[in-house]
C-alpha positions in Angstrom: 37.7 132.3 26.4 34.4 131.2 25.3 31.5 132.6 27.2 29.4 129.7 29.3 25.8 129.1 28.0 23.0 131.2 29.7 25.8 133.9 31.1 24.1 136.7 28.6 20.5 135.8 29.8 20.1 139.6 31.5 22.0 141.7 28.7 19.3 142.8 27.0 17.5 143.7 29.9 20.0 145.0 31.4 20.9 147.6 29.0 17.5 148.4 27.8 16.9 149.4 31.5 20.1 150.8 31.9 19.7 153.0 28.8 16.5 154.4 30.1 18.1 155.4 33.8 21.3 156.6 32.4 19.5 159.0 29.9 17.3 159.9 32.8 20.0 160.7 34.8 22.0 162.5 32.5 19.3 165.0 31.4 18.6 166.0 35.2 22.0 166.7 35.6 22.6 168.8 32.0 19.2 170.6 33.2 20.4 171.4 36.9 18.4 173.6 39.3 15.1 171.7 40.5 15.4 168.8 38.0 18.6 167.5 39.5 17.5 168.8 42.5 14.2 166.6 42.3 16.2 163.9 41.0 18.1 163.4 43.8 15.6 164.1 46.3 13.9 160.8 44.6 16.4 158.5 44.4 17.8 159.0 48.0 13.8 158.5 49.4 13.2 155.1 47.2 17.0 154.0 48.2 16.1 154.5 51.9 13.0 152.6 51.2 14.2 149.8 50.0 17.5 149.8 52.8 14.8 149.7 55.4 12.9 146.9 53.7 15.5 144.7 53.1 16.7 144.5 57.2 14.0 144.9 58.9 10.4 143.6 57.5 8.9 145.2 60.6 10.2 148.9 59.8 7.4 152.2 58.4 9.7 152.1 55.5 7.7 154.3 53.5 7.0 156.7 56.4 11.6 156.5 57.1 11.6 157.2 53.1 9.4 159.7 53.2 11.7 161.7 56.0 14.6 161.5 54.5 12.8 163.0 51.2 11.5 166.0 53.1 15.0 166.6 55.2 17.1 166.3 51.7 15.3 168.4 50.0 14.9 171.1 52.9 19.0 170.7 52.8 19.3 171.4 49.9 17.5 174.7 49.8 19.1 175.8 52.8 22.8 176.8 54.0 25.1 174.2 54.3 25.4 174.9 58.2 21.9 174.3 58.6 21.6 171.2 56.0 24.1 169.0 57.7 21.9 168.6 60.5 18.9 167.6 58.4 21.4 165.0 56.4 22.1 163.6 60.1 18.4 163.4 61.4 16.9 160.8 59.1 19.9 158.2 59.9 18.7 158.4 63.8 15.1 158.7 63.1 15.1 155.3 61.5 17.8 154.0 64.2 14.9 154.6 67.0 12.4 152.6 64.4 13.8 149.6 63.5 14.0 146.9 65.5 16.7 144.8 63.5 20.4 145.7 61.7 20.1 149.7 63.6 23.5 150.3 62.9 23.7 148.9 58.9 21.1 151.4 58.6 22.3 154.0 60.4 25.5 153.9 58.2 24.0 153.2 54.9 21.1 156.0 55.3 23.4 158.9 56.5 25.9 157.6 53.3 23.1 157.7 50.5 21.8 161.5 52.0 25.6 162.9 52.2 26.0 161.6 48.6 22.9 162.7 47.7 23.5 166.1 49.1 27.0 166.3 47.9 26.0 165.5 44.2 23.7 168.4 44.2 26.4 170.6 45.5 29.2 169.4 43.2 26.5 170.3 40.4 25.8 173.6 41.9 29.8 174.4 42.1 31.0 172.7 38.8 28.4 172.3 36.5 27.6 169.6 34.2 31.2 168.9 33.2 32.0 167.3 36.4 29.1 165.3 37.5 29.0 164.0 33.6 32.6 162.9 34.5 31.7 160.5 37.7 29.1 159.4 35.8 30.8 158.3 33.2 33.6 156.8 35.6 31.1 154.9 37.2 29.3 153.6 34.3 32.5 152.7 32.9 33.4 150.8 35.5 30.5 148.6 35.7 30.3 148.1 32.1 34.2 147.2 31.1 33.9 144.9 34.3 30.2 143.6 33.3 32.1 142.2 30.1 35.7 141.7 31.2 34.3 139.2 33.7 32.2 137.5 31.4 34.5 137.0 28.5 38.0 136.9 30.4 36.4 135.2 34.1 39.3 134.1 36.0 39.9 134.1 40.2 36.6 135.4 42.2 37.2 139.1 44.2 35.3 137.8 47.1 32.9 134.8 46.0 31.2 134.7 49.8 30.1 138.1 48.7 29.2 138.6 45.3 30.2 135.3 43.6 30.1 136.9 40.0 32.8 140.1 40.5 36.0 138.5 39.1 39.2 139.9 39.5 39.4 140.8 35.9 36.3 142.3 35.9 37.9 144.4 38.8 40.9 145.7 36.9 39.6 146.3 33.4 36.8 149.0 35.2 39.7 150.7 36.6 41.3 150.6 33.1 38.1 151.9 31.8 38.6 154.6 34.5 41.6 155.8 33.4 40.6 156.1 29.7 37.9 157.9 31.2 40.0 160.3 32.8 42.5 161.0 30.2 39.8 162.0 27.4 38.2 164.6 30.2 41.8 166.1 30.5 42.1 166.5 27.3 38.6 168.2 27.2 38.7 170.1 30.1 42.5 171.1 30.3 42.6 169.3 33.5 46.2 168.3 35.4 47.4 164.5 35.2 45.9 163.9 38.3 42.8 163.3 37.2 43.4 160.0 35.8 44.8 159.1 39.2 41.8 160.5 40.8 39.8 158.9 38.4 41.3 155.6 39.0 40.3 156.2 42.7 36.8 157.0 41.9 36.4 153.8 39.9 37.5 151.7 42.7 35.8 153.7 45.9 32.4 152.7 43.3 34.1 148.9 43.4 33.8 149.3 47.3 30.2 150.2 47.1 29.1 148.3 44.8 30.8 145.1 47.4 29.4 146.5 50.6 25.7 146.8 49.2 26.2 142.9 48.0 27.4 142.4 51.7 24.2 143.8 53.1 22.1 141.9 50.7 24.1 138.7 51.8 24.0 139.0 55.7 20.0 139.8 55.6 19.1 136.9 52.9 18.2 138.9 50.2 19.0 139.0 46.2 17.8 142.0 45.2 17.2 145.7 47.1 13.7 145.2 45.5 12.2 144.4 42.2 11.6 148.6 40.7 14.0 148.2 38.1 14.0 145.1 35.8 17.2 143.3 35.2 18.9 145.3 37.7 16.6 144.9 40.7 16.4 148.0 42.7 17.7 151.7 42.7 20.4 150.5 45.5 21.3 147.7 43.2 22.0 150.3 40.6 23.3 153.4 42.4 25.8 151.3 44.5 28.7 152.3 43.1 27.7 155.7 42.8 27.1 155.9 46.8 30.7 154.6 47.2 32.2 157.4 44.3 30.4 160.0 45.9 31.6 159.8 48.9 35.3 159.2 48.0 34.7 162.3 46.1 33.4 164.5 48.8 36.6 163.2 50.7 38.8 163.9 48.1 37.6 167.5 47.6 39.4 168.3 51.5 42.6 166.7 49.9 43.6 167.4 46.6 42.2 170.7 44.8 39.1 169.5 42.4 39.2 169.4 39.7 42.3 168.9 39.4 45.1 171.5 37.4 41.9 173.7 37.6 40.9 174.3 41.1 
């Protein structure tokens, strides 16, 4: 199928911007200890900055950003029994300061600060390996569906929502997934499972990725702000990482992680 005039406008862009967060990213986590640990102290604060910006104009933003920095990173230096209520606290500070969409906060703050906080301890149990590994899942995801959509299009997933997201889009990241999956069980000596779980991982990022475009929807907006060019803001970007970190965190209580190797 040929590709539609004007549909590539943002590849460039996209991937030059991409490239830089991704090798960002990637270096924190091979580094570990206070860079990852700094890392995702930052992104959590600017996410919660931007959530609180884009539903309710009104809100301290900087001040509800700049609370959820200090309680992450507290939480992370700290025993898990005594982080969980720091995770908690920002989500209920901010619920007592905004005077618009309380509860979309409430949920979407306490998500990004448990993902945040479980990231760091996934990197702190596993190592590199496995944080490299949702990474990539993720990554893969967006990309194989970034181009799948474009060049196969096809029925919308849910055009209300996020009028671009094709179904084909949607299965080919979940193909991606599972390639993803089966060359880190051949690296890692990991069980058959993993593809499975990878699989999962790719579409709990799909879920994310949907529910963040349904915030942006209800409240008016396009973008979670303008920090990152051709992708908008950090929520815009880390959306599907939210979603795949929490599956994951959920998934640890259930099957043994890694899997074959637990």
């Amino acid at each position: 199928m040929t590709a539609k005039s004007g549909q590539w406008d943002d590849l460039l862009v996209r991937l030059s911007s991409g490239g830089v967060i991704a090798g960002v990213g990637l270096l924190s986590v091979w580094l570990g200890g206070v860079w990852f640990l700094a890392l995702t102290v930052i992104v959590a604060a600017v996410m919660i900055w931007e959530l609180a910006r884009m539903l309710d104009a009104e809100a301290p933003a900087l001040a509800l950003a700049g609370v959820a920095g200090v309680a992450l990173l507290i939480a992370e230096l700290v025993p898990s029994g005594f982080a969980l209520p720091l995770i908690v606290a920002p989500a209920l500070v901010g619920f007592g300061q905004l005077s618009r969409h309380r509860t979309l906060f409430t949920v979407f703050s306490l998500s990004v600060l448990l993902a945040a906080f479980g990231l760091y301890v996934l990197r702190q149990d596993f190592g590199f390996t496995w944080i490299a590994w949702l990474v990539i899942v993720v990554a893969a995801t967006d990309i194989f569906g970034y181009f799948a959509g474009r060049f196969i299009g096809g029925p919308k997933f849910w055009p209300r929502v996020s009028p671009k997201k094709t179904w084909s889009g949607t299965a080919a990241g979940w193909i991606a997934a599972a390639v993803v999956g089966l060359a880190f069980l051949g690296a890692t000596g990991a069980g058959w499972e993993l593809i499975g779980v990878s699989i999962a991982i790719s579409m709990a990022s799909q879920i994310g990725d949907i529910a963040e475009s349904a915030v942006k929807r209800r409240v008016g907006v396009k973008d979670s702000s303008s920090l990152l060019p051709g992708h908008g803001g950090l929520f815009d970007r880390f959306d599907g990482m939210l979603g795949a970190s929490i599956f994951l965190l959920i998934v640890g209580q259930i099957v043994d992680f890694p899997p074959g190797l637990a």
